[in-house]
C-alpha positions as CSV (number, residue, x, y, z in Angstrom):
1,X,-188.2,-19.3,-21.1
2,X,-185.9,-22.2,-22.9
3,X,-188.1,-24.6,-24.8
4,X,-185.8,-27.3,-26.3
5,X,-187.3,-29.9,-28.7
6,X,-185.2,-32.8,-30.1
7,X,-186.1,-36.5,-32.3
8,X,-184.4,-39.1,-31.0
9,X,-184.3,-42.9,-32.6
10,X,-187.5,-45.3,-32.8
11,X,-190.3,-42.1,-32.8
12,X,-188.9,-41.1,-29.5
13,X,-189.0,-37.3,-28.4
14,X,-187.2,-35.4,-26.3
15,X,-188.3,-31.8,-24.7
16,X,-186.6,-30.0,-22.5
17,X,-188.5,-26.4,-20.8
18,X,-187.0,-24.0,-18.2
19,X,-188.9,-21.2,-17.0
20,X,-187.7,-18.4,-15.2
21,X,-190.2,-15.8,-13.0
22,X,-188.3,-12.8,-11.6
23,X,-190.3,-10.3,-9.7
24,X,-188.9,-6.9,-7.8
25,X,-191.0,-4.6,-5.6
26,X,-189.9,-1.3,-4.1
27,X,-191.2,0.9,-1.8
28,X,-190.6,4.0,0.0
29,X,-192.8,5.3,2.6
30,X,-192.0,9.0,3.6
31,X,-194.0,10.8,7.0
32,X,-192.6,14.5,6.7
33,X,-192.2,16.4,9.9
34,X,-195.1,17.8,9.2
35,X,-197.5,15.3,9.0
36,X,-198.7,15.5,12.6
37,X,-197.7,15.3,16.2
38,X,-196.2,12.1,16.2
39,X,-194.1,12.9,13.0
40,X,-192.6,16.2,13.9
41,X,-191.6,14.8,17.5
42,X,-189.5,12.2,15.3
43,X,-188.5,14.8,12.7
44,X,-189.8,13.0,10.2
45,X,-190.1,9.3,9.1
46,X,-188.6,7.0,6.5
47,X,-189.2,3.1,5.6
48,X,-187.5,1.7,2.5
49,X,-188.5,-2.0,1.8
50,X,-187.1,-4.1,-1.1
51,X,-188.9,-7.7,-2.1
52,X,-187.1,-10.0,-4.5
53,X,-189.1,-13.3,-5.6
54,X,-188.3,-15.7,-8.6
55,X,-189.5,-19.0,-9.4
56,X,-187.6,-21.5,-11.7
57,X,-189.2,-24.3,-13.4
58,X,-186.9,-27.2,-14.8
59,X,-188.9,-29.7,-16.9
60,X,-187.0,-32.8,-18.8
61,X,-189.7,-34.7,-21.0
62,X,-189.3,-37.9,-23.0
63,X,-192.8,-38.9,-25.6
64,X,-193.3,-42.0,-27.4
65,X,-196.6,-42.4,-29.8
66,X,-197.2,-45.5,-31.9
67,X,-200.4,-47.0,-33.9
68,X,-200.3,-50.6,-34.6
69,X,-203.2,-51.4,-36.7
70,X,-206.1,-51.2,-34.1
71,X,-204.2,-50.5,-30.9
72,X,-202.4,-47.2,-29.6
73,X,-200.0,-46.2,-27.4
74,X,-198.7,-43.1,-25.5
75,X,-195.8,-43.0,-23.1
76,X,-194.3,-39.8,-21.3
77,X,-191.6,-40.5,-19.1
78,X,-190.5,-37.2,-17.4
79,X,-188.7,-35.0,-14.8
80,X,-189.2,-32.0,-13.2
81,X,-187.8,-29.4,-10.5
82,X,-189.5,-25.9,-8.6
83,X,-187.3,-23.6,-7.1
84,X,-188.7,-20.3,-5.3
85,X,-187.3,-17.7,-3.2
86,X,-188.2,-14.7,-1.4
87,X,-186.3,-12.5,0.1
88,X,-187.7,-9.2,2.1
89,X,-185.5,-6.3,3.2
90,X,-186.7,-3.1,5.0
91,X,-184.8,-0.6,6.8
92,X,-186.6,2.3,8.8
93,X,-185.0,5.7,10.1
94,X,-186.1,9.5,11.9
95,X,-184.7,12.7,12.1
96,X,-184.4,14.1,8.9
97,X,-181.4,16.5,8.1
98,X,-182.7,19.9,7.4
99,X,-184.5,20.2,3.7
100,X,-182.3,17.2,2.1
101,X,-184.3,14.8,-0.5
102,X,-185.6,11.9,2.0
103,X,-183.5,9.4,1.8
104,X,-181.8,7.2,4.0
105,X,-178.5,9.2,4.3
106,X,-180.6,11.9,4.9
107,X,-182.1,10.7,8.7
108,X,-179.8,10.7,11.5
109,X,-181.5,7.9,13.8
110,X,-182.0,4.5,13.2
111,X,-185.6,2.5,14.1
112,X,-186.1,-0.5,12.5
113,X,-184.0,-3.1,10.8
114,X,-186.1,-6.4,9.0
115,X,-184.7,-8.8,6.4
116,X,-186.0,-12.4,6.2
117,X,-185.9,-15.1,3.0
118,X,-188.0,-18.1,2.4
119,X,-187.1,-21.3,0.2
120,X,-189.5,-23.9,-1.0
121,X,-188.6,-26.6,-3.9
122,X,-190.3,-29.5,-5.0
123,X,-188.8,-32.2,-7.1
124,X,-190.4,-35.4,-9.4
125,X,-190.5,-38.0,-11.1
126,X,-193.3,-39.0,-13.4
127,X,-194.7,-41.1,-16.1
128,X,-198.4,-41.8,-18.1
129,X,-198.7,-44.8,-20.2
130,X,-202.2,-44.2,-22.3
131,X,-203.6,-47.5,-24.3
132,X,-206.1,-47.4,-27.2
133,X,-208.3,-49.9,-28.7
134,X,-210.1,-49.0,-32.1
135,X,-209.8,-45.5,-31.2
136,X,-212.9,-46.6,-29.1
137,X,-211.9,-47.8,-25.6
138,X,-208.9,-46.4,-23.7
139,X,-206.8,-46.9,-20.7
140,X,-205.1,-44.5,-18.7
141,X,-201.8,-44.7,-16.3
142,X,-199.8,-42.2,-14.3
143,X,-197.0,-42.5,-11.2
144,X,-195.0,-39.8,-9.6
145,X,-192.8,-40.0,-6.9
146,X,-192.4,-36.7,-5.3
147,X,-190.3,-34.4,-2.8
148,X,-191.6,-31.6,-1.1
149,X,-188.6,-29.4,0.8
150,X,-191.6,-28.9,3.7
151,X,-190.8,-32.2,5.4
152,X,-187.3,-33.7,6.7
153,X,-185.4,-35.2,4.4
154,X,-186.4,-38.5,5.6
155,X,-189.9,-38.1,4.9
156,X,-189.5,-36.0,2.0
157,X,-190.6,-38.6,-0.8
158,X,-193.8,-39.7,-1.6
159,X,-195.8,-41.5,-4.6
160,X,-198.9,-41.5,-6.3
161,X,-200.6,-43.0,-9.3
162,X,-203.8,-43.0,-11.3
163,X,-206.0,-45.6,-13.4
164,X,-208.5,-44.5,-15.7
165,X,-210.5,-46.2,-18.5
166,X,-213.1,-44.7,-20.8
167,X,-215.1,-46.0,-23.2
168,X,-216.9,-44.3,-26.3
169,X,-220.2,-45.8,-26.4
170,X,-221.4,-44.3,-29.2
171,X,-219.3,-45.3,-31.6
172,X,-220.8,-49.4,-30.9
173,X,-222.4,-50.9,-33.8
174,X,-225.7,-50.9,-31.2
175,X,-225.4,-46.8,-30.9
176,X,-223.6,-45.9,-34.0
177,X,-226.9,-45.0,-36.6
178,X,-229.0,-43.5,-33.5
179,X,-230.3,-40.8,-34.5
180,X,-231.2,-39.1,-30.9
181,X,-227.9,-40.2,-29.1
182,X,-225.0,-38.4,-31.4
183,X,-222.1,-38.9,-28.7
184,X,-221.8,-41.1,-25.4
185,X,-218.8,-41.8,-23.5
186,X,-218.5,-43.5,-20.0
187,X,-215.1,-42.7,-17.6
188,X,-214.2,-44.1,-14.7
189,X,-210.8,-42.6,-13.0
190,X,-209.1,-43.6,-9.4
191,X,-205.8,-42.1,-8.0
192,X,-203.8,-40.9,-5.2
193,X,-202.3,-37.2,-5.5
194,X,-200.2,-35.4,-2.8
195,X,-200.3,-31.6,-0.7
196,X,-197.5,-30.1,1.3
197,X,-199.2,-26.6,2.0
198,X,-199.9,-26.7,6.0
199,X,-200.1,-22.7,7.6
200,X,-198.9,-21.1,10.9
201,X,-201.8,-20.9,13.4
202,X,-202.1,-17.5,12.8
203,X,-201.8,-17.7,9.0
204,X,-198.9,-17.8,5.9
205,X,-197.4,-20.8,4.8
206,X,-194.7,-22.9,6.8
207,X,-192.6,-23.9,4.8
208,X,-190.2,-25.4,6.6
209,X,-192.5,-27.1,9.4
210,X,-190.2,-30.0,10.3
211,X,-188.0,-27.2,12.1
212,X,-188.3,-25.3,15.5
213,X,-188.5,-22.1,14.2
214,X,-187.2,-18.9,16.1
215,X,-188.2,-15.2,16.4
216,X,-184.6,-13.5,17.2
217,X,-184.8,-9.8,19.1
218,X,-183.0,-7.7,21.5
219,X,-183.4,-7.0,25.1
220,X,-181.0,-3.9,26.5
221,X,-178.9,-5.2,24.0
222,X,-178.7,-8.7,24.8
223,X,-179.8,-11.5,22.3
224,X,-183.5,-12.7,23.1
225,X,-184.4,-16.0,21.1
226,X,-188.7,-16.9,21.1
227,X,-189.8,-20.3,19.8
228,X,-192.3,-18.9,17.5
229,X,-193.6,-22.6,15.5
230,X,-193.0,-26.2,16.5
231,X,-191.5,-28.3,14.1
232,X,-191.7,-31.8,13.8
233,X,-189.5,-34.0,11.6
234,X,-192.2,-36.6,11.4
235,X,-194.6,-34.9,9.2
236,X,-195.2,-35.9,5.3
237,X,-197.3,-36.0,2.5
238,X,-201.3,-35.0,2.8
239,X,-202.6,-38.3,0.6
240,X,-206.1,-38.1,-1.1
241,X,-207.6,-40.8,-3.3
242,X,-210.0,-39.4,-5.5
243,X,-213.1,-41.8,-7.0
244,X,-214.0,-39.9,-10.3
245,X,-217.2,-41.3,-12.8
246,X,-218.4,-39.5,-15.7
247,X,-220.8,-39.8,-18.3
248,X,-220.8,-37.3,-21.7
249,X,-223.9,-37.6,-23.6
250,X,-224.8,-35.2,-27.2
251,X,-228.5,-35.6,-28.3
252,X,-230.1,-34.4,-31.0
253,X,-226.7,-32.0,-32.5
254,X,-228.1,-29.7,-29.7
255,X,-227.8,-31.0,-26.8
256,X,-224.5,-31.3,-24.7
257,X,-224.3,-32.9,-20.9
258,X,-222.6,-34.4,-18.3
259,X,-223.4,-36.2,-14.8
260,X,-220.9,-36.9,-12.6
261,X,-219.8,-38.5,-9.4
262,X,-216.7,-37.7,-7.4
263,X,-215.5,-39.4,-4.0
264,X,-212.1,-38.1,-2.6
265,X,-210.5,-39.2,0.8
266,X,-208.1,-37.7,2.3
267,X,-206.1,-38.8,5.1
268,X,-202.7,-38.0,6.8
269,X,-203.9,-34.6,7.2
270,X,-201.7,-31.6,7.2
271,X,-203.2,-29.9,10.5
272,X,-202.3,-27.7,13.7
273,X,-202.7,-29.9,16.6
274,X,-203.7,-28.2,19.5
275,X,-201.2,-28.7,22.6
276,X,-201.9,-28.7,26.2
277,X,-201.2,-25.0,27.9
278,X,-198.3,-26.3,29.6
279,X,-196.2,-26.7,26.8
280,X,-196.4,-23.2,26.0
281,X,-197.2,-23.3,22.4
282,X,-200.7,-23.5,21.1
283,X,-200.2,-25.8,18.5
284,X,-198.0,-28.3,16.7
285,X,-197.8,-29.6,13.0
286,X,-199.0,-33.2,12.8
287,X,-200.5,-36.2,10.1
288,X,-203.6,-37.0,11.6
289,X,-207.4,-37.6,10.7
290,X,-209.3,-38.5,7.2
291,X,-212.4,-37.0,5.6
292,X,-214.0,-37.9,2.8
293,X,-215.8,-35.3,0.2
294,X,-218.3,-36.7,-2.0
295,X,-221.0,-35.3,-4.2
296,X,-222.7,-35.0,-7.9
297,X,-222.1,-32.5,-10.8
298,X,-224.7,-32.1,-13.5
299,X,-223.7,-29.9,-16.9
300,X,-225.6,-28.9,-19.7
301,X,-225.3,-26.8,-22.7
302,X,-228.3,-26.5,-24.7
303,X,-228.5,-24.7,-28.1
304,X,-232.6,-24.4,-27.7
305,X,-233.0,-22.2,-31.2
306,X,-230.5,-22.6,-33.9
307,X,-231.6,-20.3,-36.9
308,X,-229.5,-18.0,-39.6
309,X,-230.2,-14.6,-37.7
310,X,-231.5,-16.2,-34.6
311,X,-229.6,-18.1,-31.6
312,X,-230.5,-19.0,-28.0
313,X,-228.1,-21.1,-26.1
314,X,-228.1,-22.1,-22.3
315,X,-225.2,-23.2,-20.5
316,X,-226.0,-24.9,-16.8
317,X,-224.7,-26.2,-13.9
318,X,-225.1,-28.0,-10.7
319,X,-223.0,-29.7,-7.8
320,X,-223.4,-31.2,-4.3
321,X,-220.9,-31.5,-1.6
322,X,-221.1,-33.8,1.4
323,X,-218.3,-33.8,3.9
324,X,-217.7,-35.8,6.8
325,X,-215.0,-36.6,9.2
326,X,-214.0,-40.7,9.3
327,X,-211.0,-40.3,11.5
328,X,-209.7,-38.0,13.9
329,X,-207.2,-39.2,17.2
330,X,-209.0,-36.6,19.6
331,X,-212.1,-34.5,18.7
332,X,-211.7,-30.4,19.3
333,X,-213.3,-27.4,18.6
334,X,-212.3,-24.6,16.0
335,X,-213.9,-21.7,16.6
336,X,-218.1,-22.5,15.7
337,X,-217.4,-25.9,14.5
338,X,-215.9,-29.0,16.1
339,X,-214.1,-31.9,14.7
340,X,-215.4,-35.3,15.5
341,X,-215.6,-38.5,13.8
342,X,-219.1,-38.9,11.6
343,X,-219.5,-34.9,11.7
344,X,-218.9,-32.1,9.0
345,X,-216.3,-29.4,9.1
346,X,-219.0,-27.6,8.2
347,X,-221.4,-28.4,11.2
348,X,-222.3,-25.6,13.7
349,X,-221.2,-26.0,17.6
350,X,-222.4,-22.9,19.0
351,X,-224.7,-21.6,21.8
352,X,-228.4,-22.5,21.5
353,X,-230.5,-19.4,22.0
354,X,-233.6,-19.7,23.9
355,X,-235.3,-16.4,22.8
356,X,-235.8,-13.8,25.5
357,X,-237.4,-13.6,29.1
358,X,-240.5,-11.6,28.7
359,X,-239.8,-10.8,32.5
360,X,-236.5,-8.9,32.3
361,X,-235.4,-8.6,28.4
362,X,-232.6,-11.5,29.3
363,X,-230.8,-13.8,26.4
364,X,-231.8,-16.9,26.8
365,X,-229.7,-20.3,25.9
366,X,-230.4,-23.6,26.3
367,X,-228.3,-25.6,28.8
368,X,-226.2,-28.9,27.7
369,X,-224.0,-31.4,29.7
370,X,-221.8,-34.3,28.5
371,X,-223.4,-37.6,28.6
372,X,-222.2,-40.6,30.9
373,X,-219.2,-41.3,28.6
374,X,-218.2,-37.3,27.7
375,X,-218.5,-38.5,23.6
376,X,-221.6,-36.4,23.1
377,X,-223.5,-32.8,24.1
378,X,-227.2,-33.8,25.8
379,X,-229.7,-31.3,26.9
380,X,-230.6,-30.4,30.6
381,X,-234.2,-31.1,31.5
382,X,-236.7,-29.9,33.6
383,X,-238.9,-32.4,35.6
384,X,-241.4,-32.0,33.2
385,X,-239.2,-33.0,30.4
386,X,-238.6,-29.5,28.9
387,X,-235.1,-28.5,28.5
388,X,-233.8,-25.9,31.3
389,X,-232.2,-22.7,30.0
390,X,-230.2,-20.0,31.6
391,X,-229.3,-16.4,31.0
392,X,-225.3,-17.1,31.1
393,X,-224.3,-18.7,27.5
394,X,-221.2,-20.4,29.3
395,X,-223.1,-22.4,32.2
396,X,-225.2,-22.9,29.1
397,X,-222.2,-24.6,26.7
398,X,-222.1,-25.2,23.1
399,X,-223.6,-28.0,21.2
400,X,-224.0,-29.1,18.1
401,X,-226.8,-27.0,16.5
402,X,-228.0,-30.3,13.5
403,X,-227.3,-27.3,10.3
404,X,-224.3,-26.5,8.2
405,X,-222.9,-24.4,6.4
406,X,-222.8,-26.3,3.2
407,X,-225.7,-25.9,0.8
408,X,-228.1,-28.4,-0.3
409,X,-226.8,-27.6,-4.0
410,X,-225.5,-24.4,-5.7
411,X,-225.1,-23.6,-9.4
412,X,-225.2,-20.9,-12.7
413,X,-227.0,-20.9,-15.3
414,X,-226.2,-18.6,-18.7
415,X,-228.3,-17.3,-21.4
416,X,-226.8,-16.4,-24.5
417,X,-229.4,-14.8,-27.0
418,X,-228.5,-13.5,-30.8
419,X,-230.7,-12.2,-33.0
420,X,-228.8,-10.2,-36.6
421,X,-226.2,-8.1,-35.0
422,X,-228.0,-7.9,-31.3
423,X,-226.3,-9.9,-28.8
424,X,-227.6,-10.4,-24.8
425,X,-226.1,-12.6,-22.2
426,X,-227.2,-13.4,-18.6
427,X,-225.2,-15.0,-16.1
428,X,-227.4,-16.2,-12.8
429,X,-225.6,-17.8,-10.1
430,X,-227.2,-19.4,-7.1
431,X,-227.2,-21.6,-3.9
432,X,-230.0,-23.5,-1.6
433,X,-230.0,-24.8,1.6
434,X,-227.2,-24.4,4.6
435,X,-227.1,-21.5,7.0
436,X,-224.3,-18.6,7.6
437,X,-223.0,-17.2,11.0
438,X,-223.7,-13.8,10.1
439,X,-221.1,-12.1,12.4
440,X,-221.6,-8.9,10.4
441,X,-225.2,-8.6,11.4
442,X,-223.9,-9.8,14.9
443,X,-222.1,-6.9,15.4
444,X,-224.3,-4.4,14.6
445,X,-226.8,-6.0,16.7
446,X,-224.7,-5.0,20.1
447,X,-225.9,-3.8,23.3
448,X,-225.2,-0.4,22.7
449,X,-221.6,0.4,22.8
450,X,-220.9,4.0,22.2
451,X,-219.8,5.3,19.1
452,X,-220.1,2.2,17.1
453,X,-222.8,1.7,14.4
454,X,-225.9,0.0,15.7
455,X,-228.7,-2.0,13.3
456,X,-232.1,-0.9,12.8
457,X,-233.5,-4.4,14.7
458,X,-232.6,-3.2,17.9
459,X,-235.2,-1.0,17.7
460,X,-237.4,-3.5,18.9
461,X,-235.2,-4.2,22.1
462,X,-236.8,-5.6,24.7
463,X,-238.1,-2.5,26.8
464,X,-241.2,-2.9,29.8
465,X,-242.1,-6.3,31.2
466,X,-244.2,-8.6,29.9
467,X,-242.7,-7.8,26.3
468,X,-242.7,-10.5,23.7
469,X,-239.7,-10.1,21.1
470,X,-236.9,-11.9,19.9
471,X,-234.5,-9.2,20.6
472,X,-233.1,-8.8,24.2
473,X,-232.8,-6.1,26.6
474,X,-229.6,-3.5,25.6
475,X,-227.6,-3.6,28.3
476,X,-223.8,-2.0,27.7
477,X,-221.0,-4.3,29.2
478,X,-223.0,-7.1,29.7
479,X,-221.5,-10.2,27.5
480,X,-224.9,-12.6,27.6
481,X,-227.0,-10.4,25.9
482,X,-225.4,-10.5,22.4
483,X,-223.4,-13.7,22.2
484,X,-222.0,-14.1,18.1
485,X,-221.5,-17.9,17.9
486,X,-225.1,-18.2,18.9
487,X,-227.9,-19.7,16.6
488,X,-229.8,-16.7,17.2
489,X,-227.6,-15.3,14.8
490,X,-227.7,-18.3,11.8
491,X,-229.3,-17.3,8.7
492,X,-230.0,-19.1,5.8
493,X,-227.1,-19.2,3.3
494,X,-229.8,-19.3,0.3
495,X,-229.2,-16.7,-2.7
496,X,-229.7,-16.1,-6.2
497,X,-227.1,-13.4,-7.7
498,X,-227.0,-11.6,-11.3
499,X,-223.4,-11.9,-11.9
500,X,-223.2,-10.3,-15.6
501,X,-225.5,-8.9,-17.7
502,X,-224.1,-7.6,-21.4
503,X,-225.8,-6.1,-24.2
504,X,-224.0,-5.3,-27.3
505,X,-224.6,-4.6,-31.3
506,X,-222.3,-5.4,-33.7
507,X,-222.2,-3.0,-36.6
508,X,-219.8,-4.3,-38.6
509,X,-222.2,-4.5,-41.5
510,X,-222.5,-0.9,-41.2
511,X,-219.0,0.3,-41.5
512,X,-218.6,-2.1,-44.4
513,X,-221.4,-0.3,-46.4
514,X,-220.2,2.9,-45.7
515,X,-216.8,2.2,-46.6
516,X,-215.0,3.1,-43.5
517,X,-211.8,1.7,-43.0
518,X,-212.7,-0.1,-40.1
519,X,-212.1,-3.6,-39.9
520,X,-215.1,-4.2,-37.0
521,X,-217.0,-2.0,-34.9
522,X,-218.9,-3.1,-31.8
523,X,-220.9,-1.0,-29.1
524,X,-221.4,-2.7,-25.7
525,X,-222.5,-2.0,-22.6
526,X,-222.4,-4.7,-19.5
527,X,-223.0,-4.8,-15.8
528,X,-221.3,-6.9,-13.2
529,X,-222.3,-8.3,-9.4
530,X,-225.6,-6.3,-10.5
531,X,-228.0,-7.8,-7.8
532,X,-227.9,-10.3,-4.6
533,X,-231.0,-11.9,-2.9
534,X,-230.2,-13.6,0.0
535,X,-232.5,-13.5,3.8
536,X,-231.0,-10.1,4.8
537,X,-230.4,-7.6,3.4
538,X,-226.4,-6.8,2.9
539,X,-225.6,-10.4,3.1
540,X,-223.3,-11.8,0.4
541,X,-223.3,-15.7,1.2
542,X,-221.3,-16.3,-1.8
543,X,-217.6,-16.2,-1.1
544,X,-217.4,-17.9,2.5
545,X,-218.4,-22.2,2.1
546,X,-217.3,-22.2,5.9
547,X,-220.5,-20.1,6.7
548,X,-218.5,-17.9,8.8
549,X,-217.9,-14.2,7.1
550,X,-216.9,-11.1,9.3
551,X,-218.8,-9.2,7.7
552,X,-216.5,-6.9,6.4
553,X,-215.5,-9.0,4.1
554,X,-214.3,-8.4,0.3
555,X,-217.3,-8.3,-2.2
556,X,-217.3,-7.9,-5.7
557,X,-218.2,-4.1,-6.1
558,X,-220.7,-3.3,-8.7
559,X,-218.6,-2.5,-11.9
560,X,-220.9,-1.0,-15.3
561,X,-218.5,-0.9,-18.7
562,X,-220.1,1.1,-21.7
């Protein structure tokens, strides 16, 4: 790292920074002969990989601070470049010579040849203009103008600003001797920011997803070139305007909070656009739709006991999310939820179970058709106005299901608790309201496919007629009678978690009147991801908002440090 600081004329500064980030892995994967059937019919196997990254940073910076009596000023003018390659190279080959060290000029027959290199840079412009009055009120500016190497060059550039004020209430002649209120400020922030990350289909970054991109191979020797990604040259920025309103309030020298209010839209959406079959790729990069996130966040720190050899201090917090679609050319479905204008990308479109025939053990699901105009799912009724259902979930189609996977509110809370040298903290975390597609439950809940593990539900499978249970008939190979995307299989997404628990003793005092040549001695012991409730057993809601985990999915483990 270069850090470069110089003072230029009139109070003007000048900083220059350049960071460099060099990374190198190496790896070499070695199957003796040995190692099995496979392995000693190739004589041995041998894959050496090599993975260069580095990231350069290149920041210019010019500062400017002045006081004049009751007004203030701050102006950074500035400009910065991101450079970041990666390059991968791997090289696999059989048939090792006799007992030589395994190495590559140690094998005879060549397998496997990859080496591929990404680029991405980003370059700016920028500047922040902050104004003061009486060190009381305050006004806040910013502009960037920014490339992204993503797009083509002739959408490359893009630009975005910010306004904020803020005012400090309390220090008004009307607040300033309150005795309750110590602190009060009131912020109000709106601005534009920029993303370039869009993905393939099938996941990683594109980084280049203006161009046709190519997968190159061999056929009996001849040169075989597959489209792999559409490009398209008319792609940009992803622009989101953000709405941000806070209030700060101290009461009492004990009490610290916060309520805010945040509305961000974003539009031009970096997305995958589904194609028509007959193009013969699935998807293409595209600017399309808006959504707008909205919601509230409530903080809190509380120090409820503040005595010499006696502290308890809380620490909460609380947020809502709403989501909702405003724009979108051409609603479609992605996998249990469907884009359409006024819904969620959270809401459920999925099959609507009907519960079981007592008759025969069947799934049920509710049937659905398109109304007159094709914009909206209705159900199928019976003459007598009930809604007719069917033991095939595809006559029966998917709808939307009126639940989602984002919560009515989630939030932590922390206890911290001192008493002499005793110390105890709690961390709670938790969530209400919105329901998960429990696909791990799902698949254990299968209609008996051999050798795979089976949950303890189905022992209450549908068995003689006249049965009355919400689990169907097991029946291997047939498709309708455990159907994933099903409602049968939502759950609510509800939990309350004990993230940390820690209980130490500080016994500093001690050494010191002993005389031990310790400078400070603490004994500990803490617990992390201790406990889970949630409405079944096994399920972790906490680490998948779209309400869709596999159920294999990485949790936490429980982790004890003494």
């Amino acid at each position: 790292k270069i850090e470069v600081k110089i003072d230029l004329p009139f109070d003007i500064k000048f900083e220059y920074v350049a960071n460099l980030l060099t990374e190198v892995d190496m790896g070499i994967d070695f199957t003796g002969p040995g190692a099995g059937a496979f392995a000693q019919a190739q004589n041995g196997l041998l894959r050496n990989n090599r993975n260069n990254f580095s990231a350069f940073t290149n920041q210019q910076l010019l500062t400017w601070k002045k006081d004049f009596g009751r007004h203030s000023l701050d102006v950074l003018l500035g400009h910065e470049t991101y450079v970041e390659s990666f390059t991968t190279l791997a090289l696999s080959k059989r048939n090792l010579i006799g007992d030589f060290s395994p190495i590559l000029d140690n094998t005879s027959v060549y397998v496997s040849a990859n080496n591929y290199n990404t680029n991405y840079t980003t370059e700016g412009y920028f500047s922040r203009f902050i104004y003061g009055l009486d060190n009381n009120y305050f006004l806040n500016l910013t502009a960037r103008h920014d490339a992204s190497s993503v797009f083509h060059p002739d959408a490359r550039w893009g630009t975005f600003w910010s306004a904020g004020a803020s005012w400090i209430m309390s220090n008004e002649n009307f607040m300033k001797d309150s005795e309750i209120i110590n602190y009060a400020k009131l912020a109000v922030n709106y601005g534009t920011t920029g993303n370039d990350r869009i993905f393939y289909q099938g996941g990683g970054r594109n980084l280049v997803a203006y161009e046709n991109q190519y997968v190159i191979d061999e056929n009996n020797g001849a040169l075989t070139q597959t489209l792999f990604s559409l490009g398209n040259k008319n792609i940009t920025w992803e622009k989101a305007a953000s709405l941000d309103v806070a209030y700060e309030m101290s009461l009492f020298n004990r009490v610290n909070m916060s309520l805010g209010y945040y509305r961000k839209k974003s539009q031009d959406l970096l997305f995958n656009n589904p194609l028509q079959l007959s193009t013969g790729q699935a998807t293409s990069p595209e600017n399309f739709g808006s959504m707008v996130n909205s919601g509230l966040e409530f903080e809190v720190a509380i120090d409820a006991v503040k005595k010499e050899n006696f502290n308890i201090n809380i620490n909460a917090n609380l947020s809502t999310l709403k989501n909702e679609i405003t724009e979108l050319p051409t609603p479609f479905t992605s996998g249990s939820k469907r884009w359409d204008v006024g819904k969620s990308i959270y809401d459920y479109y999925i099959f609507h179970s009907a519960g079981v025939d007592p008759a025969n053990g069947d799934a049920l699901y509710y049937m659905f058709e398109d109304n007159d105009d094709g914009t909206a799912r209705i159900p199928v009724l019976n003459s007598d106005g009930s809604q007719q259902t069917t033991n095939d979930y595809q006559e029966a189609g998917r709808a939307y299901t009126g639940t989602s996977a984002v919560p009515d509110f989630i939030g932590s809370v922390q206890n911290s608790l001192r008493y002499k040298d005793l110390s105890l903290s709690v961390m709670i975390t938790f969530s209400q309201g919105g329901e998960i597609l429990d696909y791990g439950y799902s698949a254990m809940m299968h209609p008996g496919t051999y050798g795979r593990s089976i949950h303890t539900d189905q022992l209450k499978a549908w068995r003689t007629p006249g049965q009355v249970t919400e689990f169907p008939r097991l029946e291997s190979g047939n498709p309708n009678q455990t159907v994933g995307q099903s409602s049968r299989f939502l759950t609510d997404a509800s939990f309350v978690a004990l993230r940390n628990l820690s209980l130490s003793y500080d016994l500093t005092d001690v050494i010191a009147r002993e005389g031990l040549q310790v400078d400070r001695l603490r004994v500990f012991a803490s617990g992390e991801n201790l406990f889970v409730s949630s409405a079944r057993q096994g399920l972790n809601p906490q680490y998948n908002l779209g309400g869709t985990p596999s159920g294999n999915d990485y949790n936490p483990g429980r982790i004890f440090s003494v």
